[in-house]
N, C-alpha and C positions, 0 to 999 in steps of 0.2 A: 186335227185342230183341237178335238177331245185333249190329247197327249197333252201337247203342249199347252195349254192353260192347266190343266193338273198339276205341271211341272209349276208350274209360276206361283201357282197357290201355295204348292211343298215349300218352293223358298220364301215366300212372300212370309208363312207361320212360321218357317227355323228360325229367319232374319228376328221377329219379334220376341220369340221365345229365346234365342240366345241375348239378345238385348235384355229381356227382363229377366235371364239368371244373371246375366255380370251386374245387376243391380242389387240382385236379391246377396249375391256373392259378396259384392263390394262392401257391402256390411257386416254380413255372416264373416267373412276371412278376417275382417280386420278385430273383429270383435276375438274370434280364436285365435289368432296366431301372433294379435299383438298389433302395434302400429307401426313398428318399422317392418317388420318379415311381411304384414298385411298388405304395406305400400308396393313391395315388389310382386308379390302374386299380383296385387290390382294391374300395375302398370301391365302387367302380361296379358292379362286378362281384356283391358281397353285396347292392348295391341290388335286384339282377334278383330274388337269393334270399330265398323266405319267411323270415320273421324270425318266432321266436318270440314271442307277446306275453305284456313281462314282466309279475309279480305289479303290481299296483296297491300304490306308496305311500301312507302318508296327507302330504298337502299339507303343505311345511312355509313358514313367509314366511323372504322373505331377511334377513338381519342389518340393521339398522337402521344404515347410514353416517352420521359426522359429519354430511354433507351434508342426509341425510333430515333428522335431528334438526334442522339449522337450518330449513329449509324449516316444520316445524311450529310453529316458536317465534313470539313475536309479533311482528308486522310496526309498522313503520311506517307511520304517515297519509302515504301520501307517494303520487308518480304520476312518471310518467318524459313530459315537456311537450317536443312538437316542435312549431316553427314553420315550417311548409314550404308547396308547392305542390303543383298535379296535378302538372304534371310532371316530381315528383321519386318520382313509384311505384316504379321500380323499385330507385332508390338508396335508399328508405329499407328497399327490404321486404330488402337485402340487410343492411344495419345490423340489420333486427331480428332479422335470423337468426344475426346472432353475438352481439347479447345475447343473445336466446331462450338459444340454448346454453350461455354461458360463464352467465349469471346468474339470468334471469327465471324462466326452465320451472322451476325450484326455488321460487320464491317468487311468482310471480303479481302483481306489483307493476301498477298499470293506467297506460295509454296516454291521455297526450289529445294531441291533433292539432288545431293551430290554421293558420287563414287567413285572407287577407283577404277572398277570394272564394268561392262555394259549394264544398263539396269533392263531384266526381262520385261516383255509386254504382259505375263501377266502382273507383273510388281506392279508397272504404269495401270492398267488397267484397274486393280483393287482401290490405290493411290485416288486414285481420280474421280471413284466411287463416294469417296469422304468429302468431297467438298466441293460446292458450286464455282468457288474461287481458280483463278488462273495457277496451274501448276505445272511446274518447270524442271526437267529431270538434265542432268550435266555429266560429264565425265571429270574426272580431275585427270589434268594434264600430267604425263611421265615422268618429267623431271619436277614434280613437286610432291611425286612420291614414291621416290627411288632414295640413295644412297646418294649425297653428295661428294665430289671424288676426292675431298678433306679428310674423311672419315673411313679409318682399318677397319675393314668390316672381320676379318678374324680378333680384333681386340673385342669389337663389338660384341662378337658371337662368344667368348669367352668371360664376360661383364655381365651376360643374358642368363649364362648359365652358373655363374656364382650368385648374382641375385634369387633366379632360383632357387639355387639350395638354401640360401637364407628368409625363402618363404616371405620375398618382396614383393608387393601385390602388382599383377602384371609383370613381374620381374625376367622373366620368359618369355615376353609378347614381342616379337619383331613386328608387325601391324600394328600395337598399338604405340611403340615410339612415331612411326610413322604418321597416325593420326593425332601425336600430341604436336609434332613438328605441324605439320601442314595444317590444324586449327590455329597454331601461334604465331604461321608468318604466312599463310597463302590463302588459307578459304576466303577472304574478303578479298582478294588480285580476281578469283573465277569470273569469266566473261558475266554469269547469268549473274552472280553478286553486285558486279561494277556496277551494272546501273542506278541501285537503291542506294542510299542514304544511311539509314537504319535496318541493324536486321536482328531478329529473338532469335537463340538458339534454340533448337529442342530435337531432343533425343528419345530414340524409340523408349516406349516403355516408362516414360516418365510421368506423371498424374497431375491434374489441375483440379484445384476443390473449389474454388471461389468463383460464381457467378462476379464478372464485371462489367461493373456499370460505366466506364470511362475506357479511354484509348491510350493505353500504356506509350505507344509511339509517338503519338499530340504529348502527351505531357514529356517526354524525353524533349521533344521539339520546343515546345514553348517553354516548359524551364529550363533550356538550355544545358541539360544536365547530358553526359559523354558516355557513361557507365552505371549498367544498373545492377540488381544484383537479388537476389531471394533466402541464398544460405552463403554461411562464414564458416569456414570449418580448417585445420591447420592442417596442413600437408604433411602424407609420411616421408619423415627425416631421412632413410636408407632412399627415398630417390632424388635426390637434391644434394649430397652430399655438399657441391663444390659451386651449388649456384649463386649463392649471394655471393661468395668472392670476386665473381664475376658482374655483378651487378654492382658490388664497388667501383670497380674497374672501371663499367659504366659508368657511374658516377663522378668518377675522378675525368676521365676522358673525355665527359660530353655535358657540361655544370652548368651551361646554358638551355639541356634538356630538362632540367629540375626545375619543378612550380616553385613557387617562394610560399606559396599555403597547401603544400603538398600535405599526405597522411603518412611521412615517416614513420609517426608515432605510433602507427597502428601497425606495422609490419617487424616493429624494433620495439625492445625495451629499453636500448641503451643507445640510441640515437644514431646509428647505422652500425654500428660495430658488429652486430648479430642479427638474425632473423629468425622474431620467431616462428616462423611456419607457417602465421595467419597467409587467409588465399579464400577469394570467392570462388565458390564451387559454380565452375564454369560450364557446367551443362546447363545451367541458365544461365541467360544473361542476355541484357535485352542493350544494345552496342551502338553511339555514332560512329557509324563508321568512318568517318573523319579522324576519329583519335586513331583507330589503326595504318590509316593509312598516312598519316603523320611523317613527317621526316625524324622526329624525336624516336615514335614507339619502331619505325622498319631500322634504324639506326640502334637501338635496343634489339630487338630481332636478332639484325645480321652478327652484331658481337658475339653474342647467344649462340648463333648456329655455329659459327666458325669453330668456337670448342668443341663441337661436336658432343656435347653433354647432353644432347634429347638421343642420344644412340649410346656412347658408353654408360652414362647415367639411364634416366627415364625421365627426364624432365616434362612436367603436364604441362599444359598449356594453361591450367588454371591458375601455379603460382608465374606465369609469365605473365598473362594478363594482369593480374592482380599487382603484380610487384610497380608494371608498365604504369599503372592507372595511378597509386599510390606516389608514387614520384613526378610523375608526370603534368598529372590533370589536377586542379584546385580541388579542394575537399568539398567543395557545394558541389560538384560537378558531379559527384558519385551516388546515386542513390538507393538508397534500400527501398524496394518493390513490396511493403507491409501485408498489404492488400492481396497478394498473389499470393493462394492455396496452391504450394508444391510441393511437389514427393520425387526423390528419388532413390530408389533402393532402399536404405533403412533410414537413410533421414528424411524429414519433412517441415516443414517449413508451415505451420498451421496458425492463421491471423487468432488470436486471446479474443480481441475486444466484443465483446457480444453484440455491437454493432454490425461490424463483419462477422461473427458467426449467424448471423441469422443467413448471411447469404454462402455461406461454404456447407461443407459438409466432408469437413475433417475434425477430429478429436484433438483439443488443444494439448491434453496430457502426450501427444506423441509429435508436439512443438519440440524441437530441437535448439530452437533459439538459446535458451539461457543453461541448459547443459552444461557442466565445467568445464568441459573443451571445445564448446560455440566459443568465435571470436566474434559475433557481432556485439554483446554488451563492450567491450575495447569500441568495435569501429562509431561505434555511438555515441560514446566516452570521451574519443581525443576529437 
């Protein structure tokens, strides 16, 4: 019994005496070390010390932000459609973690993931890890990425290997004719595509700088607009050789697919006779999917494919889009995405107005916009 009240006295004098050094301390440190370095010794120091425990609040919820209130509003049918491999795991799961942040975690918009070959469970597994949202992995179907039986595939194999030598970008790539074709006339037919409305392209590896505060798919919807777009940039001439002749063609053959306030102006200098190479750089591009599936744009398409110029040539998908939209859709219909901080590879697309930079966190000197060979001052223009 002795023992143990001994014991109790021992702590009953530490309890006090440490109590009155963190007093004696709390002045002493802050007087030597200064008031900020002081602040953090104290706080360590009251950590040692029992702390009262305050009254209990009643709970109250935080203020409801612009932000929250759009997150509840209603979404668009839409999905965010990538066309990758396995072995782009870890470039995409770093993409979706700058959407995740700057846009999605707020709205929950769902993920489909398309390929040609099975995607591994661990790919699904990483995939799934990024985001609370519904995500959706696909195969593309055989014959929308094969050789159509139009097309010499030894002419083909011989056009692969002369652009090569001529050090044409991709000019060697059999895979990637194949995904310039099937982003240009099939990704939007895929069963898990069909259902949505709207879909944002995005590609492994690509960067988002701008926190946003709005729902890029509600404003496609409510202004009615068909095509959006982030960079303008001219396509290299050695892969396109023979397309616009073909898109004449189109145009002579199908004059009731042409808007009457179309942007010829902006793809032409001299009012269809030429092309100048302008083309939105279609690893963005946020798309009703209604203009692709059009009887106008799969009508443009099929012309397109029949020449077999995404295989002798390398025709992208970007000036097919682009060319589609331009002719096609009324010039309100198109619009530039200002507001969206993107990057890919060495250009980027970085909003000026120090409005929007307060919410990015990209360097406007590496804005690409008004560069000599940006075409958006033109698409801005006409």
């Amino acid at each position: 019994m002795m023992v143990r009240n001994t014991r109790l006295c021992y702590l009953i004098g530490a309890f006090i005496l440490g109590f009155t050094a963190s007093r004696i301390l709390d002045n002493d440190v802050t007087r030597k070390l200064g008031t900020k370095q002081g602040l953090v010794v104290n706080n360590y120091l009251q950590a040692l010390t029992p702390i009262p425990t305050p009254t209990p609040t009643p709970a109250r919820s935080p203020p409801t932000s612009l932000l929250d209130r759009t997150a509840d509003a209603v979404k668009a049918n839409a999905a965010f459609v990538i066309l990758l491999q396995n072995k782009d795991l870890h470039e995409m799961r770093k993409t979706m973690r700058m959407l995740e942040s700057t846009f999605n975690r707020r709205h929950g918009y769902s993920y489909v993931f398309l390929n040609n070959v099975p995607f591994t469970d661990h790919f699904k597994t990483h995939i799934r890890a990024m985001t609370t949202a519904t995500v959706k992995f696909g195969l593309i179907p055989r014959e929308h990425w094969s050789y159509p039986a139009f097309v010499n595939q030894t002419q083909a194999a011989l056009n692969r290997k002369d652009m090569e030598a001529r050090h044409v970008p991709y000019g060697e790539s059999e895979s990637y004719r194949h995904m310039c074709r099937y982003e240009s006339g099939f990704i939007f037919q895929h069963e898990l595509v069909q259902e949505y409305d709207y879909f944002w392209r995005v590609e492994p590896g690509v960067s988002f700088s701008c926190d946003l505060d709005f729902d890029p798919f509600m404003v496609m919807k409510t202004k009615k607009y068909k095509y959006g777009f982030a960079i303008a940039l001219p396509e290299y001439v050695d892969t396109i050789p023979t397309l616009w002749e073909n898109v004449r063609h189109f145009m002579q053959t199908y004059p009731e697919h042409i808007s009457k306030r179309n942007s010829l102006e902006w793809i032409s200098y001299d009012k269809g006779e030429t092309y100048n190479n302008c083309h939105f750089w279609s690893n963005f591009e946020i798309v009703d999917l209604s203009f692709f599936r059009s009887k106008a744009y799969m009508d443009f398409f099929n012309l397109l494919d029949k020449t077999g110029g995404f295989f002798y040539e390398r025709w992208g998908d970007a000036p097919v889009h682009s060319i589609a939209a331009a002719l096609m859709l009324d010039r309100r219909e198109i619009h530039f995405f200002n507001e969206i901080g993107y990057r890919h590879e060495m250009y980027e697309h970085c909003p000026e107005s120090p409005a929007l930079q307060l919410k990015c966190a990209c360097d406007p000197k590496d804005n690409v916009d008004w560069v000599q060979f940006s075409c958006l001052r033109r698409f801005l223009e006409t």
